[in-house]
KOLMARLO-78996 format. One record per residue (C-alpha): residue in three letters; x, y, z; residue number from 0. Coordinates in Angstrom, 2 decimals. Example, Ala and Ser with C-alpha at 12.3 -4.5 7.8 and 13.67 -1.06 7.14 Angstrom:
2
<node><resn>ALA</resn><c1>12.30</c1><c2>-4.50</c2><c3>7.80</c3><resi>0</resi></node>
<node><resn>SER</resn><c1>13.67</c1><c2>-1.06</c2><c3>7.14</c3><resi>1</resi></node>
END
This chain:
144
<node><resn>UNK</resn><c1>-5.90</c1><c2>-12.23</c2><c3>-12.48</c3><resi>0</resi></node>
<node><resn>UNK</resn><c1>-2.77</c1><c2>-13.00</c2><c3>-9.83</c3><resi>1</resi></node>
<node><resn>UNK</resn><c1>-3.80</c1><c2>-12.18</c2><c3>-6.37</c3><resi>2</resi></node>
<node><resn>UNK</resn><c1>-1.46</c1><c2>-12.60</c2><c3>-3.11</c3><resi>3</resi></node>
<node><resn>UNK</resn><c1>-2.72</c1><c2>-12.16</c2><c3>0.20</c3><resi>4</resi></node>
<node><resn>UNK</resn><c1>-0.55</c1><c2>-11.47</c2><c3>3.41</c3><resi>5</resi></node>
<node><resn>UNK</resn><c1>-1.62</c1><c2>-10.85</c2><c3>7.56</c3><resi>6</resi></node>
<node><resn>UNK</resn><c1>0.72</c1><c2>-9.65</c2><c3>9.61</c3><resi>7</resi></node>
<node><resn>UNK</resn><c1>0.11</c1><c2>-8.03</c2><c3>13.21</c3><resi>8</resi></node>
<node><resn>UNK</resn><c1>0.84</c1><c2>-4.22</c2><c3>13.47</c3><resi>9</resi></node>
<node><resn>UNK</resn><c1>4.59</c1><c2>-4.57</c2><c3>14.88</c3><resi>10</resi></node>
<node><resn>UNK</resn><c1>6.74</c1><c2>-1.84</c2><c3>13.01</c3><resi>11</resi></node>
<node><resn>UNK</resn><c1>9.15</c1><c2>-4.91</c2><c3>12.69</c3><resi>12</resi></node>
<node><resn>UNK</resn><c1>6.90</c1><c2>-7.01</c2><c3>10.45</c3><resi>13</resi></node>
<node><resn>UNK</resn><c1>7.55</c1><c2>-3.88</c2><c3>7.71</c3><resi>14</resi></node>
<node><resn>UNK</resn><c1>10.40</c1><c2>-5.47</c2><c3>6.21</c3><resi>15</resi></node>
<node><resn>UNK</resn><c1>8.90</c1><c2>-8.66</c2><c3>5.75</c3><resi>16</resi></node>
<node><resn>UNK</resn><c1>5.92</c1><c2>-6.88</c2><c3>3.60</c3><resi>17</resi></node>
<node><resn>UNK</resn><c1>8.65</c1><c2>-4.79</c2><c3>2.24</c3><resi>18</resi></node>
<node><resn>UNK</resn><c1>9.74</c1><c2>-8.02</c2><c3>0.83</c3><resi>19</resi></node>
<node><resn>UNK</resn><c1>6.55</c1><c2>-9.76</c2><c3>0.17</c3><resi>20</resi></node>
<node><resn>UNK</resn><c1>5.45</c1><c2>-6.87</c2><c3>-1.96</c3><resi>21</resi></node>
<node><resn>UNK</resn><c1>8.84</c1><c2>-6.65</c2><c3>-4.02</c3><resi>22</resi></node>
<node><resn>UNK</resn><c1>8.54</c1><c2>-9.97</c2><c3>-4.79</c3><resi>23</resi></node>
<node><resn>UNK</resn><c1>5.06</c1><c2>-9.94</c2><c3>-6.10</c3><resi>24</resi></node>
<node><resn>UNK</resn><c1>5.84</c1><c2>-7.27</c2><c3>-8.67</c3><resi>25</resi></node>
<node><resn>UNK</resn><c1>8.73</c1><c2>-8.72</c2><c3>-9.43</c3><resi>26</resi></node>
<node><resn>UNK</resn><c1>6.92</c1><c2>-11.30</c2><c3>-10.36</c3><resi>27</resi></node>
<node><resn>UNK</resn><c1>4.55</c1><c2>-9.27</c2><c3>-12.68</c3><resi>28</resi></node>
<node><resn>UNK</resn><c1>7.35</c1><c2>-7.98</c2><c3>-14.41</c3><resi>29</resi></node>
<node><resn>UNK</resn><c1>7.43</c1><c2>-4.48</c2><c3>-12.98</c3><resi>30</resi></node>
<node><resn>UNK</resn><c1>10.67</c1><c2>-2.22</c2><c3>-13.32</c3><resi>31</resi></node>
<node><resn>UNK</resn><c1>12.88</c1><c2>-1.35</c2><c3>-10.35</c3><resi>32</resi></node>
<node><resn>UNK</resn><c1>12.20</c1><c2>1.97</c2><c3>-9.95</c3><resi>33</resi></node>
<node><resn>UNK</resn><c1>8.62</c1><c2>1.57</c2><c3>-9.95</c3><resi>34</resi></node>
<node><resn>UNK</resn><c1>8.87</c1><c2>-1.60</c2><c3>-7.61</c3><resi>35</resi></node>
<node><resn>UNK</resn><c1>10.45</c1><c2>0.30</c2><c3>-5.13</c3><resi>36</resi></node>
<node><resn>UNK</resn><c1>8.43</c1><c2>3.51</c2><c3>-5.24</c3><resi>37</resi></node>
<node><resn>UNK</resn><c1>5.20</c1><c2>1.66</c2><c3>-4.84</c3><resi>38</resi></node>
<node><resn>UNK</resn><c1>6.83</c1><c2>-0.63</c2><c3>-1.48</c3><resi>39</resi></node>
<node><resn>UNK</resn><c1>7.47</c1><c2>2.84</c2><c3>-0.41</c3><resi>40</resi></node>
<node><resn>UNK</resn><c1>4.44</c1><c2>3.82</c2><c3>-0.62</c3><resi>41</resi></node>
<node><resn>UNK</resn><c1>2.64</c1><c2>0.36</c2><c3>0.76</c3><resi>42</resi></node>
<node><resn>UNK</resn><c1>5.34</c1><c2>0.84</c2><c3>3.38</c3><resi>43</resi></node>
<node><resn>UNK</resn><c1>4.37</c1><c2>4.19</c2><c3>4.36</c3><resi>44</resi></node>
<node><resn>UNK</resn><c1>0.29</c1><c2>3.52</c2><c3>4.35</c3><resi>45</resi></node>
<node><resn>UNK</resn><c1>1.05</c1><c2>0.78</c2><c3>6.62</c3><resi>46</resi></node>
<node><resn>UNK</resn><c1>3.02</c1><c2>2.85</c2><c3>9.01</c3><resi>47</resi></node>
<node><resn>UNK</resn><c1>-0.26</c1><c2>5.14</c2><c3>8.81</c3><resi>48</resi></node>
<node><resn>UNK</resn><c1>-2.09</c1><c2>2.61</c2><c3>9.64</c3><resi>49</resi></node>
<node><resn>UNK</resn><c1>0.16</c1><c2>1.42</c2><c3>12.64</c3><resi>50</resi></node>
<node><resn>UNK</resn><c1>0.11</c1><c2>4.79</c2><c3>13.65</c3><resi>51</resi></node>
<node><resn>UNK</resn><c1>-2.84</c1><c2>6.26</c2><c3>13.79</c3><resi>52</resi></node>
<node><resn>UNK</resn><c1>-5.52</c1><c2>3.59</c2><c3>13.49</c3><resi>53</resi></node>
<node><resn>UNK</resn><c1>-3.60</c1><c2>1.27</c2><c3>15.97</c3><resi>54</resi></node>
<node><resn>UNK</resn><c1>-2.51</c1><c2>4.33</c2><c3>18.11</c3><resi>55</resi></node>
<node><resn>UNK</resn><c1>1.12</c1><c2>1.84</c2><c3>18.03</c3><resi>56</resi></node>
<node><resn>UNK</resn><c1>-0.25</c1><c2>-1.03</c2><c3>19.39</c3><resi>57</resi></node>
<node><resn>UNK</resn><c1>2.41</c1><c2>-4.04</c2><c3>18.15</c3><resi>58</resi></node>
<node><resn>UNK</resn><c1>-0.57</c1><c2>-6.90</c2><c3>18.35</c3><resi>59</resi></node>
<node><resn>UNK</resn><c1>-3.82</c1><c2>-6.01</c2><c3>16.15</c3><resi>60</resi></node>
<node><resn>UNK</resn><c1>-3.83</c1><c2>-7.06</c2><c3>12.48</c3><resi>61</resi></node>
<node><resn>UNK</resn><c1>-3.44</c1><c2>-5.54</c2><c3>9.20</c3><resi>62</resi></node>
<node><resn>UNK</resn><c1>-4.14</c1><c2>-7.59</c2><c3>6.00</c3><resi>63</resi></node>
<node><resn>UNK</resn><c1>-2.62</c1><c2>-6.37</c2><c3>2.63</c3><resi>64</resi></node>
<node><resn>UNK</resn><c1>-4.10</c1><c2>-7.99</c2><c3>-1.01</c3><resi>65</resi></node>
<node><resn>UNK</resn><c1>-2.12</c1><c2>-7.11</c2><c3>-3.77</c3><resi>66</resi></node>
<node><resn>UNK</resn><c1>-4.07</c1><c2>-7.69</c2><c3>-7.46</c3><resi>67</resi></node>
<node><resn>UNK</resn><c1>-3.30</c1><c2>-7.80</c2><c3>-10.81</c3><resi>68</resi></node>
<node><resn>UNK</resn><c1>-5.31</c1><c2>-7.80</c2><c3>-13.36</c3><resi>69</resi></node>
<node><resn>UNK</resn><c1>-3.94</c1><c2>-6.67</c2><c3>-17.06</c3><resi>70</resi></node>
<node><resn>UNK</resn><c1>-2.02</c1><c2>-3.73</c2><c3>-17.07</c3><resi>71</resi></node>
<node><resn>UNK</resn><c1>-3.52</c1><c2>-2.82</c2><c3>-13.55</c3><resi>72</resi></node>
<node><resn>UNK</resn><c1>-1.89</c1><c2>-3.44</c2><c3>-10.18</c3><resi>73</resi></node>
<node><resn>UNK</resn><c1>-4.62</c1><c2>-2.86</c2><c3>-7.09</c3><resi>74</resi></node>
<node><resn>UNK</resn><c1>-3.14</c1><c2>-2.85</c2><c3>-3.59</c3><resi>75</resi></node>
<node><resn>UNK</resn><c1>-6.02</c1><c2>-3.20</c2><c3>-0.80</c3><resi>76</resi></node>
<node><resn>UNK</resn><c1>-4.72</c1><c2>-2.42</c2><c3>2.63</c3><resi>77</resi></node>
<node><resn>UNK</resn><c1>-7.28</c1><c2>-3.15</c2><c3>5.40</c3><resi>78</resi></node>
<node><resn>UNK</resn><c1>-7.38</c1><c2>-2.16</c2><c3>8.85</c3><resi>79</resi></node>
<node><resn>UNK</resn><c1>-9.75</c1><c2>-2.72</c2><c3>12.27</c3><resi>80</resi></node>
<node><resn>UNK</resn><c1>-8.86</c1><c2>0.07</c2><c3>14.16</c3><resi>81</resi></node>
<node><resn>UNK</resn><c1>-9.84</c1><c2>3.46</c2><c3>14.72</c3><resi>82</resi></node>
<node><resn>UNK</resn><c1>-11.76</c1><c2>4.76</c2><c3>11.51</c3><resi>83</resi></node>
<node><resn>UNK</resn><c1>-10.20</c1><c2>7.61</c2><c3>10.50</c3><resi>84</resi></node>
<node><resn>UNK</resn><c1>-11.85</c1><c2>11.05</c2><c3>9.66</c3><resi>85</resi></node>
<node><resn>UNK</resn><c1>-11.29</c1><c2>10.97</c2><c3>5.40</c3><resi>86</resi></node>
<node><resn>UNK</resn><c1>-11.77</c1><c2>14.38</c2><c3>5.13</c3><resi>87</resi></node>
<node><resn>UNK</resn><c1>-8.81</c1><c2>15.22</c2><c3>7.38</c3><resi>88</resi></node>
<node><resn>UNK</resn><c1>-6.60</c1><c2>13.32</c2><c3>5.36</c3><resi>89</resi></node>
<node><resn>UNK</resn><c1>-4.26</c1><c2>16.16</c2><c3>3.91</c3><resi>90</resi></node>
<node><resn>UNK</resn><c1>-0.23</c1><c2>16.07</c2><c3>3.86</c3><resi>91</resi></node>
<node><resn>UNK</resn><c1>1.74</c1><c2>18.69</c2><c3>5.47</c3><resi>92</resi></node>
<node><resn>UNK</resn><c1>2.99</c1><c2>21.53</c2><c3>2.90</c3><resi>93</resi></node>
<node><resn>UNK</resn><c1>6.30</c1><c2>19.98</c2><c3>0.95</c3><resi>94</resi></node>
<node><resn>UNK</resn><c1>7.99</c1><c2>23.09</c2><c3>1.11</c3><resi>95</resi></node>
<node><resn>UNK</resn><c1>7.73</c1><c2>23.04</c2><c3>5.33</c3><resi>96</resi></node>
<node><resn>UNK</resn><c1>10.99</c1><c2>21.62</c2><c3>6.27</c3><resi>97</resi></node>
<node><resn>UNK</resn><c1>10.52</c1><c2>18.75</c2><c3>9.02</c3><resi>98</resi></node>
<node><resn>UNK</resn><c1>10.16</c1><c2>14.71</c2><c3>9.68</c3><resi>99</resi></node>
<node><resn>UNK</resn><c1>6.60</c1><c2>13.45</c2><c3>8.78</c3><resi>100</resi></node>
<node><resn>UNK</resn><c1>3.99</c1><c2>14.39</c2><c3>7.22</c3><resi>101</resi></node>
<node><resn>UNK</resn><c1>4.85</c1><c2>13.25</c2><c3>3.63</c3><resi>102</resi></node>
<node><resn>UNK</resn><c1>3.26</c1><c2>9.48</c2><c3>3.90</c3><resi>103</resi></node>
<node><resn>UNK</resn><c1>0.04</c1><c2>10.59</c2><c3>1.66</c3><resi>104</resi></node>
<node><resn>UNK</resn><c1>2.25</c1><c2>12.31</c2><c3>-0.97</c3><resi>105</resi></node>
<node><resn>UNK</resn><c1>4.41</c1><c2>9.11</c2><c3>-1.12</c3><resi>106</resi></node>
<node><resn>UNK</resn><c1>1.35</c1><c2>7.48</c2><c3>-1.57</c3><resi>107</resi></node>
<node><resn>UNK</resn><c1>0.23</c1><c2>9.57</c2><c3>-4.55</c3><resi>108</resi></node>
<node><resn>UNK</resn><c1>3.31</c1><c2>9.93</c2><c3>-5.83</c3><resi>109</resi></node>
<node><resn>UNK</resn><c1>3.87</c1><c2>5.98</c2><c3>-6.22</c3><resi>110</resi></node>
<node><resn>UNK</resn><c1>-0.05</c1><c2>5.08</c2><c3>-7.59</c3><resi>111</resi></node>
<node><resn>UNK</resn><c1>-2.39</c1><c2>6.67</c2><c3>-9.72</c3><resi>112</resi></node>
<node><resn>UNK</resn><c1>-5.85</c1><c2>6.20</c2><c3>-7.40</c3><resi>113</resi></node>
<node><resn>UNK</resn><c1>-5.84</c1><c2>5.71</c2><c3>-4.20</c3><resi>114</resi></node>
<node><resn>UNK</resn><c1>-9.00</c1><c2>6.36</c2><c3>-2.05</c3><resi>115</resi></node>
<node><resn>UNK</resn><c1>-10.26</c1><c2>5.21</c2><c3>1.59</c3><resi>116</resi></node>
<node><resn>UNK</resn><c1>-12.97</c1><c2>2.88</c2><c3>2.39</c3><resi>117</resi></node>
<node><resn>UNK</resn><c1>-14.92</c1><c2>3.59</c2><c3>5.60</c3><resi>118</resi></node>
<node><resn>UNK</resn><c1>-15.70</c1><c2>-0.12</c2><c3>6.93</c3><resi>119</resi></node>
<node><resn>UNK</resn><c1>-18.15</c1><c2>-0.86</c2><c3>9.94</c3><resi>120</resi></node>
<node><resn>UNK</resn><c1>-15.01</c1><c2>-1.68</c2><c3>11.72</c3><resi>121</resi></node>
<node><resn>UNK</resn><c1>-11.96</c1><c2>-0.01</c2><c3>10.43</c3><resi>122</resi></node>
<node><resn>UNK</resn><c1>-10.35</c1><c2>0.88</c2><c3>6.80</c3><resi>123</resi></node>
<node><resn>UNK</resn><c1>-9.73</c1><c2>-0.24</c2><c3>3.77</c3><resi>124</resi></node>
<node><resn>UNK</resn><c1>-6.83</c1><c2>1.77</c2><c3>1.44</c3><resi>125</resi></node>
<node><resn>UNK</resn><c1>-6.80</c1><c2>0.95</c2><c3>-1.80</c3><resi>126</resi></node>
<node><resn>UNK</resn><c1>-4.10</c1><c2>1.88</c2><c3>-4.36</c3><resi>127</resi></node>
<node><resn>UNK</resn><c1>-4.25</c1><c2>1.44</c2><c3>-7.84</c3><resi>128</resi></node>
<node><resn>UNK</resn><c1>-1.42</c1><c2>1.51</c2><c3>-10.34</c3><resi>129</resi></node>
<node><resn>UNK</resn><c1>-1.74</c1><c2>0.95</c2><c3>-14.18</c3><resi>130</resi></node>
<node><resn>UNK</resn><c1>1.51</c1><c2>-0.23</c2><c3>-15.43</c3><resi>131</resi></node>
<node><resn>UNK</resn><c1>2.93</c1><c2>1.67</c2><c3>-18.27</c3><resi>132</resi></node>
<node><resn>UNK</resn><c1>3.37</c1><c2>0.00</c2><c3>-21.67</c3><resi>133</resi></node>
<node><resn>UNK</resn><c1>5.38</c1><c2>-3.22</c2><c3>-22.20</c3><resi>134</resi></node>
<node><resn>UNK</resn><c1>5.21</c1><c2>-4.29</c2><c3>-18.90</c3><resi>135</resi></node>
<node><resn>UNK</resn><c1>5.40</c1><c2>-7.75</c2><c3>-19.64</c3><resi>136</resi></node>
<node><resn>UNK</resn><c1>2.20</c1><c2>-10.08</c2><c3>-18.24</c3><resi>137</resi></node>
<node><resn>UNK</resn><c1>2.67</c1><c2>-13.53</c2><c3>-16.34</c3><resi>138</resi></node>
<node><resn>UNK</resn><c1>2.04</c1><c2>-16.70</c2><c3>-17.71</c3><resi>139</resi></node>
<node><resn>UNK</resn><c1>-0.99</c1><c2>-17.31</c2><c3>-16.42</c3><resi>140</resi></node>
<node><resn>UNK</resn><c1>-1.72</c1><c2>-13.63</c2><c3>-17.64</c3><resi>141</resi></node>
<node><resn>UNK</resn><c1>-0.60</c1><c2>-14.76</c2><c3>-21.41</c3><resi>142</resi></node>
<node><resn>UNK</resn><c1>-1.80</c1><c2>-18.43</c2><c3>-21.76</c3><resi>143</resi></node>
END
């Protein structure tokens, strides 16, 4: 299993640097463009949730994201210490309703396969899971 862990504080500006963090971790597992950069989108967009909403835009509490992989299975864990948020509220707007936000969770679905919350005595946990499709080709640690 490959596993990279990053902590950054909940400035909007720290978003390119995970951006970058996370490209280069699938890179790294040999994951396609396309797919690369629909899953930072997504990552991109749950952390803007989380900046958002759980951190009500505060620039100075911190957000941790793990990124796993393990076979032909990438697992994302985003985790949070802010306001817990009410799951079963969790719905994105209508697409065909014309207007700016609203579309973070169906980024999110659209880019991963699984992705559920975790309600944590303090805060959340989002995990996204992707399973690559076939000839994706594994590290060599993976191989060895």
């Amino acid at each position: 299993m490959t596993q990279r862990e990053i902590e950054f504080s909940s400035h909007a500006g720290n978003l390119s640097l995970v951006r970058r963090f996370v490209r280069q971790f699938l890179c790294g597992e040999g994951c396609g463009e396309s797919l690369i950069e629909l899953m930072v989108l997504g990552i991109d967009e749950a952390c803007t949730n989380v900046i958002r909403y759980a951190y009500d835009n505060a620039e100075d509490q911190l957000i941790r994201l793990t990124l796993e992989r393990s076979g032909e299975r990438v697992r994302c864990r985003l985790r949070d210490y802010g306001s817990r948020i009410d799951i079963n509220k969790l719905n994105g707007r209508e697409l065909e309703v014309v207007r700016p936000g609203g579309l973070g969770l169906h980024l999110i679905r659209q880019a991963f396969d699984n992705a559920y919350y975790l309600r944590k005595p303090k805060g959340t946990e989002l995990v996204m899971i992707k399973t690559l499709p076939p000839g994706v080709a594994l590290n060599q640690s993976e191989a060895a």
